[in-house]
MARGU-823982 format. One record per residue: residue in one letter; z negated, x negated, y of N, C-alpha, C in turn. Coordinates in steps of 0.02 Angstrom, whole numbers, plus 32768, in hexadecimal, padded with zeros to 4 digits. Atoms other than C-alpha are relative to their C-alpha. Example, Ala and Ser with C-alpha at 12.3 -4.5 7.8 and 13.67 -1.06 7.14 Angstrom:
% residues 2
A80007FD37FC57E7A7D997F1F80007FD3803C/S8003802A7FC57E9B7D547FCB7FDB80278037/
***
This chain:
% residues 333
X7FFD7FE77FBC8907F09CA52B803980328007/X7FD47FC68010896BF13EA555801B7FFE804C/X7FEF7FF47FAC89D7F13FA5ED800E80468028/X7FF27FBB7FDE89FEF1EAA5F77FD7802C7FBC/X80497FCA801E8958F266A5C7801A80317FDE/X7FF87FCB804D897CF2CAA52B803E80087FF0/X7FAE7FED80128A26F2A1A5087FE17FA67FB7/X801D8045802F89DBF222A46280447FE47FDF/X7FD2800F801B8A92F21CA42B80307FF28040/X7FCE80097FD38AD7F205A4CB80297FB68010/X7FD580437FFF8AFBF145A4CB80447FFD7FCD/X7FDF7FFC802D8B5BF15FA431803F8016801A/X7FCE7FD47FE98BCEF1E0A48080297FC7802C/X7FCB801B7FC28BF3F164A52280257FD57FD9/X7FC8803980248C1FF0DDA4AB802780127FE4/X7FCA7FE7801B8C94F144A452803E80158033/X7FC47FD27FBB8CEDF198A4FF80167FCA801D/X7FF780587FE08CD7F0D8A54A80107FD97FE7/X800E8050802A8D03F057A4D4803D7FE88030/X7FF0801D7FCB8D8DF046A54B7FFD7FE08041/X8008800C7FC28D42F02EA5E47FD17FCE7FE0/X802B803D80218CCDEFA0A58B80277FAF8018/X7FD380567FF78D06EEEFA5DB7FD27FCC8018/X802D80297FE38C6AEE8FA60780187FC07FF2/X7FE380617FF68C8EEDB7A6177FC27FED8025/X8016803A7FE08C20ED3BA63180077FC48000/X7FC5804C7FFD8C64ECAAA68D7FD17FBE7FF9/X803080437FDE8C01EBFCA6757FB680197FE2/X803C7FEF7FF38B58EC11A6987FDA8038801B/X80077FA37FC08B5AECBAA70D800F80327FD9/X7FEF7FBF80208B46ED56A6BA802380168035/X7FBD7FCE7FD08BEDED9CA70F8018803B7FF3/X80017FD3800E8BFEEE3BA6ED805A802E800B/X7FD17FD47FDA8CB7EE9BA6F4801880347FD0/X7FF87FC580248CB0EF47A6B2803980198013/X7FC17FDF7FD88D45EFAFA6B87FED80587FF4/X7FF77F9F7FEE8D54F07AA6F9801780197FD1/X7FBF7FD780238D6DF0EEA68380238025801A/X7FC27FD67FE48E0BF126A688800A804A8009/X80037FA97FEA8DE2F1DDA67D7FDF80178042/X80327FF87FB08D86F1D9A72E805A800A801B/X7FB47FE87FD68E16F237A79A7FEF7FCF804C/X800D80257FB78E3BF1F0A8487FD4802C803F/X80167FD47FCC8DF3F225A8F1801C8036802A/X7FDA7FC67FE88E2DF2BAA93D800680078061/X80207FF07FB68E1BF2C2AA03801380428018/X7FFB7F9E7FF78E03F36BAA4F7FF37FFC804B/X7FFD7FED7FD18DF6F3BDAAE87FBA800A8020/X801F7FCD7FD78D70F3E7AB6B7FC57FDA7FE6/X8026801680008D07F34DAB4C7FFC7FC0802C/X802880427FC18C90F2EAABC67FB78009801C/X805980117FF48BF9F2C4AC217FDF7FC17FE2/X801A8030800A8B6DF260AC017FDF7FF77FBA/X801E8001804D8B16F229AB567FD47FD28003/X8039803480058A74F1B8AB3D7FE6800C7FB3/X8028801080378A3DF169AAB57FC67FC47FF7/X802580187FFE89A0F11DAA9B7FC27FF37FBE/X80237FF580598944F0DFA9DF800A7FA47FE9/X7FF9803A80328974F045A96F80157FCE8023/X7FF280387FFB898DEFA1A99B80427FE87FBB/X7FB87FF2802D89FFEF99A8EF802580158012/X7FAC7FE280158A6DF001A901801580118060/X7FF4800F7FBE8A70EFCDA9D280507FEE7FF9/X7FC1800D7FEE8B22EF78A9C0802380317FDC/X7FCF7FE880188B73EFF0A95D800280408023/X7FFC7FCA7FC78B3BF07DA9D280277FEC803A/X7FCA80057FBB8B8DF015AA6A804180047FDA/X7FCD7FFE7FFB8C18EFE8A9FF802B804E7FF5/X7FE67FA7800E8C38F0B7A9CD8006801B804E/X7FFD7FE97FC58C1EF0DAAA7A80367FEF8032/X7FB980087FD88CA6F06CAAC6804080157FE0/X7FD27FF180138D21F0A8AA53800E804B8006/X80067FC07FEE8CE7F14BAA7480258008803F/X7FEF7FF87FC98D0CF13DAB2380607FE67FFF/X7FA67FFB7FEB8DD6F105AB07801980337FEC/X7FF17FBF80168DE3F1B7AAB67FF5802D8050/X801D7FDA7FD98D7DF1F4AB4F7FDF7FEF8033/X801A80167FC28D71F19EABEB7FCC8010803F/X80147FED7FE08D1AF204AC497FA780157FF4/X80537FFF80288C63F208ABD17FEC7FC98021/X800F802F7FD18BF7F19FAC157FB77FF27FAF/X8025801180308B81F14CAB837FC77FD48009/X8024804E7FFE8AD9F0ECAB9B7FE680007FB6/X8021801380438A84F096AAF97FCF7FD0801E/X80408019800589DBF057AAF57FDA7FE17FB5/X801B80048036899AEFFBAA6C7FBB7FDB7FED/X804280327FFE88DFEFBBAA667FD680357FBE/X801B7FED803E88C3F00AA9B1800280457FFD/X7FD47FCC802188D7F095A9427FA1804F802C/X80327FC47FDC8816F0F2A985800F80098036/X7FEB7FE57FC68853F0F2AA1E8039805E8018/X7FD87FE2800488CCF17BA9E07FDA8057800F/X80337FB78000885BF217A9B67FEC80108048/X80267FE17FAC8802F224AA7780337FFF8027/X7FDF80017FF288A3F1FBAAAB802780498003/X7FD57FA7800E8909F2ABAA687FC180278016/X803D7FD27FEE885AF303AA8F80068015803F/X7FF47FF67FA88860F2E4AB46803E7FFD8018/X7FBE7FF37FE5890DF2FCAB5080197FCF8035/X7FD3803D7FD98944F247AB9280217FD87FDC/X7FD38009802189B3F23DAB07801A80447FD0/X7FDD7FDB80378A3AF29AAAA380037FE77FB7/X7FEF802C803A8A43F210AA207FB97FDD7FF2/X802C803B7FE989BCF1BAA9CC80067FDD7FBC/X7FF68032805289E3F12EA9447FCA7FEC7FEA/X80318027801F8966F0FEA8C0801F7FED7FC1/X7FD5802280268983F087A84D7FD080097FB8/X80357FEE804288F0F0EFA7DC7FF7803C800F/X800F7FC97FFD88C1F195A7CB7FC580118035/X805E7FEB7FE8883EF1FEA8357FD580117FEB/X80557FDE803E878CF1F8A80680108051801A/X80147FAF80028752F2ABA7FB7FD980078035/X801F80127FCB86DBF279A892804480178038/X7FBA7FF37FEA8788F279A8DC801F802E801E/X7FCE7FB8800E87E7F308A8A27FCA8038802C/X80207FD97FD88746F361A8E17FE980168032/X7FF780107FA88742F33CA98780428025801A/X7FC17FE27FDE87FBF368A98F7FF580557FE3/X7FF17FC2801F87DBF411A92C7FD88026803E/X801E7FEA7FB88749F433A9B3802080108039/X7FC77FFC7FBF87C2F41EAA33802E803B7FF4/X7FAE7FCC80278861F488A9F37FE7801E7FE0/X7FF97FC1801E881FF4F5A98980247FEE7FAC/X7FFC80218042888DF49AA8F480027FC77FF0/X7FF68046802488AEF3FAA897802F7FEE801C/X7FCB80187FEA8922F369A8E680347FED7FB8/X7FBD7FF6803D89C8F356A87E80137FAF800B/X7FEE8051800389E5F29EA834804380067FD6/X7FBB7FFE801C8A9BF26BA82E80127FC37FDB/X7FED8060804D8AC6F1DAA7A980297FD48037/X7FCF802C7FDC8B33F167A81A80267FC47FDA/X7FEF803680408B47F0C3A79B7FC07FDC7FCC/X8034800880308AE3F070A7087FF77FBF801B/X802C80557FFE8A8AEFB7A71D7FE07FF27FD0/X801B803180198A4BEF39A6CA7FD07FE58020/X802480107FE889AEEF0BA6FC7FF97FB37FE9/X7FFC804C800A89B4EE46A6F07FD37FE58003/X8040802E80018932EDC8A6C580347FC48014/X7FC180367FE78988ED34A7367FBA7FB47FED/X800C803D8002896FEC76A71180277FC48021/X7FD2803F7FE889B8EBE1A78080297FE97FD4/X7FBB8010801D8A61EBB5A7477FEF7FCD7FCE/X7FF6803A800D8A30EB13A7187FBD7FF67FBF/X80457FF880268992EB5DA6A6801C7FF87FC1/X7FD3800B804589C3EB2DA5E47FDA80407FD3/X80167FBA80288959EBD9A59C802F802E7FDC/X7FD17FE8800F89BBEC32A537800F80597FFF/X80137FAC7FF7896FECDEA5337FAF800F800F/X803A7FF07FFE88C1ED33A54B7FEA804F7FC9/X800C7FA58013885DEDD4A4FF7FD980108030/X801B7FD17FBA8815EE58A5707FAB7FEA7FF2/X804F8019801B875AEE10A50C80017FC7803D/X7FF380487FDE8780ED66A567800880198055/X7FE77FD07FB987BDEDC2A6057FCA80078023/X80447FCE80038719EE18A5F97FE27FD68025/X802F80217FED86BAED89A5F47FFA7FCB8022/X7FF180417FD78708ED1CA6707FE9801C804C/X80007FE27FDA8709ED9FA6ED7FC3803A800E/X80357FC280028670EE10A6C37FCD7FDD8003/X805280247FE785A6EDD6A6F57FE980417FB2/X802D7FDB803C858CEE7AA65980297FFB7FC8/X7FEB8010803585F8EE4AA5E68006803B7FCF/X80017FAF80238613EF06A591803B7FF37FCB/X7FBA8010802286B3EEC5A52B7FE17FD47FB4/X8028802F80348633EE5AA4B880027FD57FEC/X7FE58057801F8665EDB0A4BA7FA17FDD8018/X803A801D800685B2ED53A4B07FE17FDB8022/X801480307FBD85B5ECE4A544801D7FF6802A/X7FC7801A7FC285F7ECB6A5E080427FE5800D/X7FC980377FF78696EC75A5FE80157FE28050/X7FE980127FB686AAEC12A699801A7FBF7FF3/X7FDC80358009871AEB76A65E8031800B7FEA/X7FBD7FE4803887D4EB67A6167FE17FE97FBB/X800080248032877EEAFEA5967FDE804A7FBE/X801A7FC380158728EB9FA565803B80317FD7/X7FC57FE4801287CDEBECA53D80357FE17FE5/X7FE38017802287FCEB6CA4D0803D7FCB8012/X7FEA80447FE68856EAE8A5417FE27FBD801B/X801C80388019882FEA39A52580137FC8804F/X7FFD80517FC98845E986A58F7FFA8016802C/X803080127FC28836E991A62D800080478036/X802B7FB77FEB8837EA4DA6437FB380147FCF/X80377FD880378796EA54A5BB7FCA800B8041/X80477FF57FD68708EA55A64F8020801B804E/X7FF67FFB7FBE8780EA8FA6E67FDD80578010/X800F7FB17FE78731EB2DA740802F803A7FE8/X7FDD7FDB8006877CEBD3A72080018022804B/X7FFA7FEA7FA887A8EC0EA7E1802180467FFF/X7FD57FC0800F87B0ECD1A7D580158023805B/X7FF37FCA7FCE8808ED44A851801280407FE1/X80017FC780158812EDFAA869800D802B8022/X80107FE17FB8881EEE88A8E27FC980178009/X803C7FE87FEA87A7EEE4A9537FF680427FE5/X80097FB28028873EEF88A90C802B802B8037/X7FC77FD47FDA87CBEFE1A991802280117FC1/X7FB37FF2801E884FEFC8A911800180217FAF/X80047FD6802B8875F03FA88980157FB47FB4/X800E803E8038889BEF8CA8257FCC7FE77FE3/X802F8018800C880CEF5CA8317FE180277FD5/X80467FC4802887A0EFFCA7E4804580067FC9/X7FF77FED80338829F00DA77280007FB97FC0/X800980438032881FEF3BA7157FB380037FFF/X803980038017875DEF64A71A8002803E7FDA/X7FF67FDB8030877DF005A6C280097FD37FBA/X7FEB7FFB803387DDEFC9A64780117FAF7FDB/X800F803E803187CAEF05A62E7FC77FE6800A/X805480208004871DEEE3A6607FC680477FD1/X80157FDA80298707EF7FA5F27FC0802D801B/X802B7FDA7FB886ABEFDCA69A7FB77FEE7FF8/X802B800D7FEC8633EF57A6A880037FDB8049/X800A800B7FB48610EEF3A75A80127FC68002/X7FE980537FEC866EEE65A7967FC67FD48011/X803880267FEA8611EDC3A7B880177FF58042/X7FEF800B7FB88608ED82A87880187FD38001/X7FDB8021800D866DECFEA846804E80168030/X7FAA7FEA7FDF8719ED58A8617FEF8006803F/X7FE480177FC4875AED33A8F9802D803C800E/X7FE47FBE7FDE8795EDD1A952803280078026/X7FBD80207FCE883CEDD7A997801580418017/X7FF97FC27FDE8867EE6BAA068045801D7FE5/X7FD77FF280248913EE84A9AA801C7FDD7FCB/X7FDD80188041897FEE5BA90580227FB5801D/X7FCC8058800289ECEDD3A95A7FC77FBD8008/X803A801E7FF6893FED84A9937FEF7FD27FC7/X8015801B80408908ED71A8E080297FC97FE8/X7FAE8017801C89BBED30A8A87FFE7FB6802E/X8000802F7FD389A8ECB0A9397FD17FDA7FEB/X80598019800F88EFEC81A90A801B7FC37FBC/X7FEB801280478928EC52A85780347FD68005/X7FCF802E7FEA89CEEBECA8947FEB7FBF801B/X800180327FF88975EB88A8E67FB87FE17FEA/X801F800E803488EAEB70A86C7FFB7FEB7FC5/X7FDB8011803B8914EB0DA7D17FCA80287FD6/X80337FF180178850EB59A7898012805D7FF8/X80047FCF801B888AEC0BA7B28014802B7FD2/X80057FB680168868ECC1A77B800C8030800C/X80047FE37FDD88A6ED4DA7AC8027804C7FF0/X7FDB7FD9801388E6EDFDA79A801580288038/X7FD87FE27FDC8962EE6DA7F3804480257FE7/X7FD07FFF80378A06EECEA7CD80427FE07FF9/X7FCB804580208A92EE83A78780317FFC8038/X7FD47FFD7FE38B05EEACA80C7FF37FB68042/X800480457FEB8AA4EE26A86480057FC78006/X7FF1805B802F8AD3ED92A7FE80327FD98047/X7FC4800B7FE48B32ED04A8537FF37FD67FD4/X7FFF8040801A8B4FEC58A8107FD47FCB8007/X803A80247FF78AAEEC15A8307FCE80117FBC/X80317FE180388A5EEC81A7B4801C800B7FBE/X7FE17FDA804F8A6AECBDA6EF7FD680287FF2/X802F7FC6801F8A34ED56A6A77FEC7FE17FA5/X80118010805089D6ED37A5FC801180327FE2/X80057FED804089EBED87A5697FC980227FF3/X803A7FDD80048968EE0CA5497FD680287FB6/X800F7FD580378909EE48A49D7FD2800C8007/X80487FEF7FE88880EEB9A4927FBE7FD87FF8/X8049802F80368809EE64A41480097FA9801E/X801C803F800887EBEDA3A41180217FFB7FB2/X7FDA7FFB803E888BED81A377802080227FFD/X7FDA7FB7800488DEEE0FA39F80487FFF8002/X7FBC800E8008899EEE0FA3A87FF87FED8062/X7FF680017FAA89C1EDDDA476803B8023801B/X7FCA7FDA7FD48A3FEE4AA4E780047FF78036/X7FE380097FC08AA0EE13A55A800980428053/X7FEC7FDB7FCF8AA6EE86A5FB805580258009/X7FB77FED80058B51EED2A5D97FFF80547FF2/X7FE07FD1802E8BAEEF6EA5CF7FE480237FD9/X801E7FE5805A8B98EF95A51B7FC77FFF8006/X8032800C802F8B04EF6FA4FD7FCC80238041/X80247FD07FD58AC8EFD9A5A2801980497FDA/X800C7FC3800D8B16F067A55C7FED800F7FC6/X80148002804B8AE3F04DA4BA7FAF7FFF7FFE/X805B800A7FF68A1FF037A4F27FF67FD17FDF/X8008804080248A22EF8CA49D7FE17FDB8049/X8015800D7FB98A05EF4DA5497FBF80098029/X80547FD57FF28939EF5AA56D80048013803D/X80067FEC7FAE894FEF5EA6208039801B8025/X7FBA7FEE7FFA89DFEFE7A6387FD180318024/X80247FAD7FD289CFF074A6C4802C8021801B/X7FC87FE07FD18A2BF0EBA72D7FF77FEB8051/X801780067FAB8A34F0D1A7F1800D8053800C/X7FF37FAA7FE48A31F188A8467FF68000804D/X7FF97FDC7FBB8A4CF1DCA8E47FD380368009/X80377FD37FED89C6F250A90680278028803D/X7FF27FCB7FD68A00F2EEA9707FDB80348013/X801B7FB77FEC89B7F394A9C3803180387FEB/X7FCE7FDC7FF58A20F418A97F7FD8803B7FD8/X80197FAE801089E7F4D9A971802C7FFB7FBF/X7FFA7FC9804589DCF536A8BF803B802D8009/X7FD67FC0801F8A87F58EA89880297FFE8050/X7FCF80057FB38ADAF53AA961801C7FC07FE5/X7FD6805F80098B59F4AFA9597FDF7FC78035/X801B80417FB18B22F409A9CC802080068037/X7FD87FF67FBD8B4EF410AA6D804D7FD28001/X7FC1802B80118C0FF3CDAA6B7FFD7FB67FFF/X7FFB80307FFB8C0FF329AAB57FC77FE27FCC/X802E8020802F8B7BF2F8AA3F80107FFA7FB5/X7FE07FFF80358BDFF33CA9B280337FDB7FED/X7FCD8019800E8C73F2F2A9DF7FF67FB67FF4/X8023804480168C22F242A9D97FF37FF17FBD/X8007800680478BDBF255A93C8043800B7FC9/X7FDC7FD6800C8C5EF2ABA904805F7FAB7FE8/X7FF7805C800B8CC4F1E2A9277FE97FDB7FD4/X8041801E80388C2FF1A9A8DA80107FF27FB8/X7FF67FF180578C61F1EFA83680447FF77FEE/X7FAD7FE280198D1DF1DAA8387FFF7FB57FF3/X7FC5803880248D96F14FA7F27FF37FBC8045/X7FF9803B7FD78D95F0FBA88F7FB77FC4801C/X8050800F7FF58CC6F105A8BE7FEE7FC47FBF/X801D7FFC80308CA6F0CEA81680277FA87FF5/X7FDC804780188D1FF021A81F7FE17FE08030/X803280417FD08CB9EFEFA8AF7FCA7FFD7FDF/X80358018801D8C2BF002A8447FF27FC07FCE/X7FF9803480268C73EF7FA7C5800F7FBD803C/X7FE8802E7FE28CC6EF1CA8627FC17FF48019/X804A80257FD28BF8EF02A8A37FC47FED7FD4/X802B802C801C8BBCEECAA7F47FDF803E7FDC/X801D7FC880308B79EF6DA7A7802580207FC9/X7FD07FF3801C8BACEFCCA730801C805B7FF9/X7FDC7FC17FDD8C1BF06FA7347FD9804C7FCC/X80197FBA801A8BE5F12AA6F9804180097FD0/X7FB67FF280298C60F15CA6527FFD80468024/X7FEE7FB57FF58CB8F206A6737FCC80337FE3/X802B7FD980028C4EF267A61F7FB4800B8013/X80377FF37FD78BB0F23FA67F801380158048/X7FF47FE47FD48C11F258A715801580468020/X7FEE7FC880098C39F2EEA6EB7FCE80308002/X80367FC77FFD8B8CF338A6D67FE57FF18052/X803680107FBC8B5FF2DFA78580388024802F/X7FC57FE67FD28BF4F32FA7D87FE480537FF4/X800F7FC87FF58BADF3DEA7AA7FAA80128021/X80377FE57FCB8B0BF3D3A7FE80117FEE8040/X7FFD7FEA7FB28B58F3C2A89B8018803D8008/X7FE27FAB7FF48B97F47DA89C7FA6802D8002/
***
């Protein structure tokens, strides 16, 4: 899996510029996650001759880290006025179209269906800004004794087409190789709604873009799921990592069925060891060869700095190294 499109050596590079900023821990049972900033991210700058209003409207993911960027935004700049909306990442595209947002977070790329709608509109292509990386998490009740899964198993717990090629159904733990008196207990999946850019992107890429069964249990956001599964000793469930609390554990993930397993960490996101690694982005309107309108810049602009980027670790995600921030800092000009 490639997190950033035609750069095939690019994990290599972050782990070389990053090995410092590498500090993932997991405490117990809770994949806990605490990355640290690289230190080459400069601080925030505050400037002059910014305010007004800003709306953002897209991801359910990356919902708290937009409020929390936004209130920190506002002790720089009291006088902005910020709403956030988050009932999923499609919501984002018709959103910047009809101009009832400046901001629109997805926590996946835009189809081309998408992009084309917005190109119809404007005349060009919308501009996606990297914001931080995730871990897309396969969660299991704290108290679940599993030790890991493969994306085959994944497949076929969670998929009615099974495209991953595991041979039969899986709807038990006993199925997945746990015995006594989990061998015959149900497997209880959760998931989000086709709104959320989570959702189309774990059928992409672990049901191997075949069709969920009507099983999963539809939860209108990430904490939903995370909740579902807490208080489910049977569940299933995926979401991103920043969601974790102490109810839940992230498994261990290998592609194949034998395969080595990878923990949700760090490393092993920037390293693409990690099957279920992605970018979150900011989706913008910004004219061919014009800078963004200030206050939209200057947000982002947070977004990407030393300080934006420690709330991204302080809400469970994980941070952009300097040199990706660096290429996302020049498409805002």
């Amino acid at each position: 899996m490639k997190l950033f499109k035609g750069k095939k050596q690019l994990s290599k590079t972050l782990v070389g510029a990053c090995a410092i900023a590498v500090g993932f821990m997991f405490a117990g049972s809770e994949a806990f996650a605490q990355a640290k900033v690289d230190p080459k991210l400069g601080p925030y700058g505050k400037t002059s001759g910014v305010g007004g209003n800003l709306s953002s409207i897209g991801s359910d993911t990356l919902n708290n880290l937009m409020t929390l960027w936004a209130e920190s935004f506002r002790g720089y700049y009291p006088n902005v006025n910020i709403q956030i909306e988050g009932k999923g990442s499609s919501t984002a595209p018709p959103a910047l179209i009809e101009a009832t947002a400046q901001l629109g977070p997805m926590s996946r790329k835009m189809k081309q269906k998408e992009v084309n709608a917005f190109e119809k509109k404007y005349g060009f292509k919308p501009t996606p800004v990297g914001v931080a990386l995730d871990s897309l998490a396969v969660f299991v009740n704290k108290d679940n004794p599993l030790e890991s899964l493969s994306l085959v198993h994944v497949d076929a717990a969670f998929s009615k087409t099974r495209k991953g090629g595991h041979n039969a159904d899986i709807a038990t733990w006993g199925q997945l190789g746990l015995g006594a008196e989990w061998s015959n207990r149900p497997i209880s999946l959760y998931g989000r709604n086709s709104a959320s850019g989570t959702y189309g992107y774990f059928k992409s890429k672990a049901l191997f873009k075949g069709d969920y069964k009507e099983t999963v249990k539809e939860q209108p956001g990430s904490a939903s799921v995370v909740m579902g599964i807490t208080e489910d000793l049977g569940g299933l469930g995926y979401s991103g990592i920043g969601y974790t609390t102490s109810g839940v554990r992230a498994l261990p993930l290998s592609k194949k069925p034998g395969g080595k397993a990878y923990e949700p960490t760090y490393e092993n996101v920037l390293t693409n060891k990690y099957p279920l690694a992605r970018m979150l982005y900011v989706y913008v309107v910004k004219e061919p060869n014009k800078p963004l309108p200030t206050l939209t810049k200057e947000y982002l602009t947070f977004v990407l700095s030393k300080e934006g980027q420690e709330i991204v670790v302080k809400d469970g995600y994980l941070p952009l190294p300097s040199t990706v921030v660096k290429k996302q800092m020049a498409s805002l000009n």
